[in-house]
N, C-alpha and C positions, 0 to 999 in steps of 0.2 A: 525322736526328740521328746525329751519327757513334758514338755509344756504344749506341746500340741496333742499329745496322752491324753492329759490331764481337762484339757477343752474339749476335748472327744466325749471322757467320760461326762464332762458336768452338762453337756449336752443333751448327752442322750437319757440323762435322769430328769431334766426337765421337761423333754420330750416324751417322756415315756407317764411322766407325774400329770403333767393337761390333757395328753390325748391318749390314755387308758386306765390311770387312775380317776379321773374326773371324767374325761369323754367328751362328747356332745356338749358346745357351750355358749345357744342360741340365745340372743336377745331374753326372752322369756323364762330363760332357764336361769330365775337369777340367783338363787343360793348355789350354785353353779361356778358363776361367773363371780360372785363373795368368794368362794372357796380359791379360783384361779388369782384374782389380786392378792387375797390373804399370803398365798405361798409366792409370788413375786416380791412382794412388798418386805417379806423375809429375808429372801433369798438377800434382796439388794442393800437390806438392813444389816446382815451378816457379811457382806463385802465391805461394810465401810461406807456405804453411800451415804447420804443426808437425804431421807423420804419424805412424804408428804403426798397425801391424796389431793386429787381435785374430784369432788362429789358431783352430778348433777342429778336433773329426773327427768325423765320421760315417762308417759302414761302410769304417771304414781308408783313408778319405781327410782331407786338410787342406783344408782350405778358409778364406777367410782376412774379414773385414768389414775396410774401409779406414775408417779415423778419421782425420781432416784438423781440427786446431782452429783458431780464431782466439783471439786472447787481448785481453782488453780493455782497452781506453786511458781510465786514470785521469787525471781533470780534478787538473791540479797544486794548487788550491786543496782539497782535499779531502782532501788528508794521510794518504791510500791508504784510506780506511775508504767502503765500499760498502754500499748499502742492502740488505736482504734481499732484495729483488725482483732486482736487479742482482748476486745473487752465483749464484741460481738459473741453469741454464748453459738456454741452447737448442739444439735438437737439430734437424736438416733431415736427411732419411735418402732414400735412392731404393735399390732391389735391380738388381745388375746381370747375373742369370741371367735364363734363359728357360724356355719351356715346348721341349718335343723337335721339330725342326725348322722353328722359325720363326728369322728375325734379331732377332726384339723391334725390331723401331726403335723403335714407340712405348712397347709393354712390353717393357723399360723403359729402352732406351735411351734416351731422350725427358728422360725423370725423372733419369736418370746426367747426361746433359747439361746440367742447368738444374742440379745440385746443385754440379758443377764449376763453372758460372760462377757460382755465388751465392758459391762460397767462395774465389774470382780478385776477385769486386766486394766481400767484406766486408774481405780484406786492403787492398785499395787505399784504404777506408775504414772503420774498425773501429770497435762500437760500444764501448758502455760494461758491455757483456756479453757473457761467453763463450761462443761457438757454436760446437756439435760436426756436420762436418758429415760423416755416414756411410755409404759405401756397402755395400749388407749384399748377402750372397751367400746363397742358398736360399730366397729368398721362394716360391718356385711348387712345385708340387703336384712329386711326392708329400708333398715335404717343410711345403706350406702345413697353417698351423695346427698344426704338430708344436712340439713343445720344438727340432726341430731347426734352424729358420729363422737364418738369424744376427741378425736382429731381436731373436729370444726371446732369443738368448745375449747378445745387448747388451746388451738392456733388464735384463735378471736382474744382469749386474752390476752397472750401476747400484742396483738396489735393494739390493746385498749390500753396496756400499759407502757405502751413504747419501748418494747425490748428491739435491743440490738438481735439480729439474728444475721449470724456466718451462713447456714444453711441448715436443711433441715434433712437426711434421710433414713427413708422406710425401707426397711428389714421385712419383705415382703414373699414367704414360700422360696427358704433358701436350702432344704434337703436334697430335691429331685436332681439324679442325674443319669445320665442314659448314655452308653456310648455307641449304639449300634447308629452307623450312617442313614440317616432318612428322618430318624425317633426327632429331629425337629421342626417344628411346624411355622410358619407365621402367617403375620395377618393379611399377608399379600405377596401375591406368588413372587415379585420382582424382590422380594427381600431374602431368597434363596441363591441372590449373586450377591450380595453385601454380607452375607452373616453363612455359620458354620450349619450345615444339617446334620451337625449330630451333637447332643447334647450333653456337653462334658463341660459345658462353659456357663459362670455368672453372665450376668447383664446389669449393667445401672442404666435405668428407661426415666428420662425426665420430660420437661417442657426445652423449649426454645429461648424464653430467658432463663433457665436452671444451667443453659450448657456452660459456662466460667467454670462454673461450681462444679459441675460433674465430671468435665476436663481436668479439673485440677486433682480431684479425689481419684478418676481413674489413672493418672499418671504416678499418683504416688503408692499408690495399690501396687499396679504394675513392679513396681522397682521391688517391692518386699514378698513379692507372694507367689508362687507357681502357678495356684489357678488361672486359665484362660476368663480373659473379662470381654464382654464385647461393651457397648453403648449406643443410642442413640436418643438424641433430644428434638424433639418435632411433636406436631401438633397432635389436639387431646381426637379426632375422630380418627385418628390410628387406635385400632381396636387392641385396649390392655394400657394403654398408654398413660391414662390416669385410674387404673385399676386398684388405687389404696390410700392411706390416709396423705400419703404426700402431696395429693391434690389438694386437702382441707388448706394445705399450706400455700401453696399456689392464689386460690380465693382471696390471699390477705397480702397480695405480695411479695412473701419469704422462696428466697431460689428453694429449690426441693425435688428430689429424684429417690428414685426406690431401685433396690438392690433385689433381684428377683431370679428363681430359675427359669421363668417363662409360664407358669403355671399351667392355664392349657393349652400352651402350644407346646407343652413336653411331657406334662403331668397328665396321666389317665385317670388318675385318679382324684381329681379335681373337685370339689364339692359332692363327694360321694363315701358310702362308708369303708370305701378300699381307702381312704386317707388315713393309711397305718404307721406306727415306725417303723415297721417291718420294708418299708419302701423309700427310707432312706437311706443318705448316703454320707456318715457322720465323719468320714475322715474327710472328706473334700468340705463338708462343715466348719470341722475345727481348720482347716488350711484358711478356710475365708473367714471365719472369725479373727486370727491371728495376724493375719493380711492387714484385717480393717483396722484393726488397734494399731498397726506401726502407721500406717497412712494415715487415720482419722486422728490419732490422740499421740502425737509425735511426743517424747520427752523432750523436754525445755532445755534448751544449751546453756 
């Protein structure tokens, strides 16, 4: 299928542009992490998107989240007046720093990658809602779970301005895939009679008020995509469970789950510098990127 090609390809050039053109892109490393928004903010600039940084600072440095919107296509019969459900905006978010000395391919170049093509495929086809699609800068430690993440700083403005929010999700380490029986791990032995041990499957991991939200995205995935999808919405001391910026969204209210291969309970290569693209797995990529565009950005009837 020459359009799942073609997301294969634009994938693995992003993936290959952050995490071995550029590398390592810790907090500290900030003409680094200037270089990685400069070529996103391109990227979405040349798809058609409407960009716009959000700057902040932390210890006397700027650092910036990229916002890429789509804007949505009113049915001419409709005399511009839109439903409450349809005015509510959607949010797809992935972090494009790293932990100190890996390239991140999969965290989170992976996630960078498929948020770039979700927002190249929703301008080519826009729905009938407007979807913010944001690359946020400080997700990883020291700064995880700080007020300082650029998640927390999105997400907080949102709620100061009182945006409508449909939902919010994180494109969270989506290359790794394994198919040998066992290669899956979880955070608790009893979750190996609920879920698959072997690693050939997404997961969307949210909260317990996220699950509408997450039920309704997995069902429509389902219908359009072959990838096996598992889910579960339950509490944050399930270990991994708010392991990304979709928590920032949680904090403020906004339903929110992240789209993930399981990280390390499948990836060995976890926060380490075997985080290569040589370890992933870009045709099961482009199958869930493709997935997510007919499920999340539906064309307008």
């Amino acid at each position: 299928m020459d359009a799942i090609k073609e997301i294969e390809k634009n994938l693995e050039e992003t993936v290959w542009f952050l995490s071995e053109d550029i590398g390592p892109r810790c907090y500290w490393e900030v003409e680094k992490l200037d270089r990685a928004a400069g070529y996103i903010e391109e990227k979405m600039n040349a798809s058609g998107c409407s960009v716009k940084r959000q700057s902040f600072t932390y210890m006397g440095n700027t650092y910036h989240n990229i916002i890429g919107e789509v804007s949505p296509v009113r049915n001419i019969f409709s005399n511009g007046v839109s439903s409450e459900k349809d005015s509510a905006i959607l949010i797809i978010g992935a972090h494009y720093d790293t932990v100190p000395d890996t390239p991140g391919a999969d965290d989170n170049a992976s996630g960078v990658a498929g948020l770039i093509e979700l927002a190249r495929l929703a301008v080519l086809e826009p729905s009938a809602k407007t979807v913010k699609f944001v690359a946020f800068t400080l997700e990883e430690p020291p700064l995880f779970r700080t007020i300082h993440m650029g998640s927390y700083v999105y997400a907080k403005g949102l709620k100061k301005e009182k945006v409508k929010v449909d939902g919010m999700i994180s494109l969270e380490m989506i290359g790794y895939y394994c198919d040998r029986k066992g290669c899956q791990y979880f955070p608790f032995s009893f979750f190996k009679f609920l879920y698959p041990d072997t690693g050939n499957f997404i997961a969307f991991v949210g909260n317990i008020k996220s699950k509408a939200f997450t039920k309704r995205v997995k069902e429509a995935f389902m219908k359009v995509s072959p990838l096996p999808v598992e889910s579960i919405n339950t509490v944050s001391f399930v270990p991994g469970v708010d392991f990304s910026d979709h928590a920032s969204f949680w904090k403020f209210g906004f339903p929110a789950f992240m789209i993930t291969d399981t990280a390390f309970f499948r990836n060995p290569y976890y926060h380490t510098p075997g985080d290569t693209i040589r370890t992933l797995d870009f045709k099961r990529m482009a199958l869930l990127v493709y997935g997510l565009k007919s499920a999340l950005i539906p064309s307008p009837s």
